[in-house]
C-alpha positions as CSV (number, residue, x, y, z in Angstrom):
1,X,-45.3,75.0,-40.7
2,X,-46.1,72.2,-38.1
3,X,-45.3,68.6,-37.9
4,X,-47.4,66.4,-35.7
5,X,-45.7,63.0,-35.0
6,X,-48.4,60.5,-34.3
7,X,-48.1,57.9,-31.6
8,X,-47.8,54.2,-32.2
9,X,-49.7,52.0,-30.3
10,X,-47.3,49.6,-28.0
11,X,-48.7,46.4,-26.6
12,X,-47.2,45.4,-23.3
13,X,-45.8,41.8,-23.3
14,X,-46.1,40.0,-20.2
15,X,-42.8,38.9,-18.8
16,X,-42.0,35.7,-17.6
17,X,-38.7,34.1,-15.9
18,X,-36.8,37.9,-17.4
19,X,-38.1,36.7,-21.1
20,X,-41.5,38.0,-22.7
21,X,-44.1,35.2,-22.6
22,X,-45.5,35.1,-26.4
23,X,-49.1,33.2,-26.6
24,X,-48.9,30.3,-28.9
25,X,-51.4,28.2,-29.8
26,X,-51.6,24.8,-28.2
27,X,-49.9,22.3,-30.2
28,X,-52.1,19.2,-31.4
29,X,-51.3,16.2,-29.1
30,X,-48.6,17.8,-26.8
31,X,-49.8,16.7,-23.4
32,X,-48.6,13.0,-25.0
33,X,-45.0,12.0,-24.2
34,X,-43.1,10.7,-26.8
35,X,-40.7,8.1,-25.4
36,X,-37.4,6.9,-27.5
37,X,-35.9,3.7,-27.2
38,X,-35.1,-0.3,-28.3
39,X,-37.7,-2.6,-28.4
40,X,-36.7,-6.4,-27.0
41,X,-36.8,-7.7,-30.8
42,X,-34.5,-4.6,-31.9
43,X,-31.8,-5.3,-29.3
44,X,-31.9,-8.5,-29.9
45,X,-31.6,-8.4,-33.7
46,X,-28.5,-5.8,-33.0
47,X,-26.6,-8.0,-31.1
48,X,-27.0,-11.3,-33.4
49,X,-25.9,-9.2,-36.2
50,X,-22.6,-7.7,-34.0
51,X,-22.0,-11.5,-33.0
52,X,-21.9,-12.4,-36.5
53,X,-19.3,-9.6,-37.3
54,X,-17.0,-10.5,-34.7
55,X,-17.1,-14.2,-35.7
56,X,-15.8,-13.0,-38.8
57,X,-13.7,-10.1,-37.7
58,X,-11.3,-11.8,-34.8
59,X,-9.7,-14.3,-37.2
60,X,-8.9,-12.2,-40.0
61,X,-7.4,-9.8,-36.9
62,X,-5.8,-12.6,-35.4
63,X,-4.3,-13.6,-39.6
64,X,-3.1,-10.2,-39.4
65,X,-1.3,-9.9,-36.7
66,X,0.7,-13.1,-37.0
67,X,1.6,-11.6,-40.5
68,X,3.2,-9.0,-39.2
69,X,4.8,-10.6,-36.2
70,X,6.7,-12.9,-38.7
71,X,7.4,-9.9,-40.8
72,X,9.2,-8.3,-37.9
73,X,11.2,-11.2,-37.0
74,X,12.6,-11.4,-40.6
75,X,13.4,-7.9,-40.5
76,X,14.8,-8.0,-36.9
77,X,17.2,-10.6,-38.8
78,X,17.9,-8.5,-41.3
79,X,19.1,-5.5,-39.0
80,X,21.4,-8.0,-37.0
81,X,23.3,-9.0,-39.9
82,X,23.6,-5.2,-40.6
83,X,25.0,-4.4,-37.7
84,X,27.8,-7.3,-38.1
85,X,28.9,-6.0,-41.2
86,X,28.9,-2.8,-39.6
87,X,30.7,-3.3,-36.9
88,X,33.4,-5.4,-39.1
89,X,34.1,-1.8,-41.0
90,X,34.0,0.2,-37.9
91,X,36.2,-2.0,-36.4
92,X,38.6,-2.6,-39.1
93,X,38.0,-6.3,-37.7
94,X,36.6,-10.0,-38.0
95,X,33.1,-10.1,-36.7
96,X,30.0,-12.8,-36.9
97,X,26.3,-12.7,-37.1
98,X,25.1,-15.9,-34.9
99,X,23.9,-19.6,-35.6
100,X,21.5,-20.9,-33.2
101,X,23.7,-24.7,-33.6
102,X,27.1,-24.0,-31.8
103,X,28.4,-26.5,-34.1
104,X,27.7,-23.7,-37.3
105,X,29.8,-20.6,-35.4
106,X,32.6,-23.2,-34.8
107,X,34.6,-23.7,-32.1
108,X,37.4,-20.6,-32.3
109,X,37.3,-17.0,-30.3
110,X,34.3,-15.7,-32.0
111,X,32.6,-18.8,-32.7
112,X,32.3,-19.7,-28.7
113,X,31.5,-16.2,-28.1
114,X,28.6,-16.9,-29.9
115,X,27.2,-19.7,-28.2
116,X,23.9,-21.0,-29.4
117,X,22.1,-17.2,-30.0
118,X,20.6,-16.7,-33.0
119,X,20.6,-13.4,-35.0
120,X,23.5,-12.2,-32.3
121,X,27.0,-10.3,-33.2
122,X,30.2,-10.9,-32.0
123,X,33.6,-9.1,-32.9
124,X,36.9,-9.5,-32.3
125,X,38.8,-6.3,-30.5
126,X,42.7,-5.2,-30.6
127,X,43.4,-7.5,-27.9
128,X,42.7,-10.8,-30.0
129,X,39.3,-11.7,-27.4
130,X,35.9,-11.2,-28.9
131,X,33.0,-9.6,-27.2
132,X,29.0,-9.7,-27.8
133,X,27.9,-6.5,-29.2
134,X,24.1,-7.2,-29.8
135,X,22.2,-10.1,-28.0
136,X,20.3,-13.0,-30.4
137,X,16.8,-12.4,-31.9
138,X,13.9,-12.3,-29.3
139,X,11.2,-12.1,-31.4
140,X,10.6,-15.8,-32.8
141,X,8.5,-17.0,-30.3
142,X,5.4,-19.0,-30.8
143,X,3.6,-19.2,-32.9
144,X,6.9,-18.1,-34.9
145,X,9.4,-20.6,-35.4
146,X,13.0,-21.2,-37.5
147,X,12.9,-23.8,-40.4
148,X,15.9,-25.6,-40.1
149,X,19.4,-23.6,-38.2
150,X,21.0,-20.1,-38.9
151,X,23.6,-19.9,-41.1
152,X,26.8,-17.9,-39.5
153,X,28.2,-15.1,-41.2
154,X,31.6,-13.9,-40.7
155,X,32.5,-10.3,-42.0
156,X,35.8,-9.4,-42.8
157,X,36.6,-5.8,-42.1
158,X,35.7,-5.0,-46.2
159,X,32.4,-5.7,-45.0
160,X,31.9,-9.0,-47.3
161,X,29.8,-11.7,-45.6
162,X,31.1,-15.5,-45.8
163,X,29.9,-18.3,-43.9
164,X,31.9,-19.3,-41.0
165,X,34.9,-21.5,-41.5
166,X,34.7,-20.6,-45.4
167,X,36.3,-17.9,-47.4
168,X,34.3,-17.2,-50.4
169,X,31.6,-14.3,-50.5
170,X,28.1,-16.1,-49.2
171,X,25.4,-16.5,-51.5
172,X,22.6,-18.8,-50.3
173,X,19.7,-18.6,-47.6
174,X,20.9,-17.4,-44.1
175,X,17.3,-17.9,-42.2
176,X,13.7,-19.4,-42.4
177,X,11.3,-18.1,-40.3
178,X,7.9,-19.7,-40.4
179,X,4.9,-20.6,-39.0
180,X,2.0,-23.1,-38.9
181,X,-0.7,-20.7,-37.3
182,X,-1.7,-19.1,-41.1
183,X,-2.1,-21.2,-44.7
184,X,-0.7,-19.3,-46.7
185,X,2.0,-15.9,-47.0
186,X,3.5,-18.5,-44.0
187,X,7.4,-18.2,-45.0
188,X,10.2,-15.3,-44.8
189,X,12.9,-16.5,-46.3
190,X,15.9,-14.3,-45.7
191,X,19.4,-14.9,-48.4
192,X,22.5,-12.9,-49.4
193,X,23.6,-12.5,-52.8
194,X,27.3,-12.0,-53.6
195,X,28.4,-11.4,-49.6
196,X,26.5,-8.2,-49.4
197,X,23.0,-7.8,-50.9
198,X,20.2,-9.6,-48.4
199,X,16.8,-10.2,-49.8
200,X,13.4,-11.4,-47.8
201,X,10.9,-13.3,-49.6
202,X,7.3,-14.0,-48.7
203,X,6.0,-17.5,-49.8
204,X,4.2,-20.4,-48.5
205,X,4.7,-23.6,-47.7
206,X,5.3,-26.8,-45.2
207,X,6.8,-25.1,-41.7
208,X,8.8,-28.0,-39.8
């Protein structure tokens, strides 16, 4: 028995550029150019509204960010007192968290150490002389300002917190930082409860 295979009819493509060229037919309106773009109106409809959104956006920004510098101030206040009571226990000695009024460190060893910095920590060493272990607060700066003077903390080395030249466990406001630049969430108040617990409240009010 015989098989014929029967041959299939090939059409040669013409090749162009390596590829085979297929016809197509000639698409309706193709020797027009479409060109993409703004119109005048368009661009300038775009940039009233973006003008519009930045009036509104910079102050809430600006709001924001003065919120969280006075936030950071409190809490760089809050860490300074820390590390006085620390370094009390460590120490096994008297040490003070600063007053920014020379007249509220007093006028002994770690008092004048102190000078005038607020939110710094001196201690007293074996020898009897006290030396600065952390520099004052650097972060109330304008707009940022204190609302009324520092209260100075001395820590004994139990780690209790008393105001200097007093010998009862503090319990009262040790800082206000404010400021003018927002109306309202304008106030960190920062207090100790019992010698040892600190708090920071948010709150508004007059800054002055």
């Amino acid at each position: 028995m015989q098989v014929f295979s029967r041959q299939r009819s090939v059409v040669l493509a013409p090749v162009r550029n390596g590829r085979p060229a297929v016809d197509q037919p000639p698409r309706i309106g193709s020797s027009r150019r479409r060109h993409v773009g703004f119109t005048i109106l368009e661009l300038m409809v775009s940039l009233a509204v973006a003008g519009v959104l930045l009036v509104i956006a910079i102050p809430s920004f600006r709001q924001l960010i003065i919120s969280n510098r006075l936030t950071t101030a409190a809490n760089d206040m809050v860490a300074a007192i820390n590390v006085a009571r620390m370094e009390a226990v460590k120490r096994n000695a008297s040490s003070q968290f600063c007053s920014d009024l020379a007249a509220n460190n007093l006028t002994d060893t770690l008092g004048t150490q102190c000078g005038t910095q607020a939110g710094g920590v001196a201690v007293l060493n074996a020898a009897g002389t006290a030396v600065q272990v952390l520099g004052g607060v650097t972060s109330i700066v304008t707009p940022l300002q204190l609302s009324g003077n520092v209260t100075a903390l001395r820590f004994t080395s139990q780690g209790v917190g008393q105001q200097a030249g007093f010998t009862t466990p503090f319990g009262n406001n040790v800082a206000v930082i404010c400021t003018s630049a927002l109306s309202t969430n304008n106030v960190r108040t920062i207090s100790m409860v019992g010698g040892t617990i600190l708090q920071v409240v948010p709150s508004t009010g007059a800054c002055g």
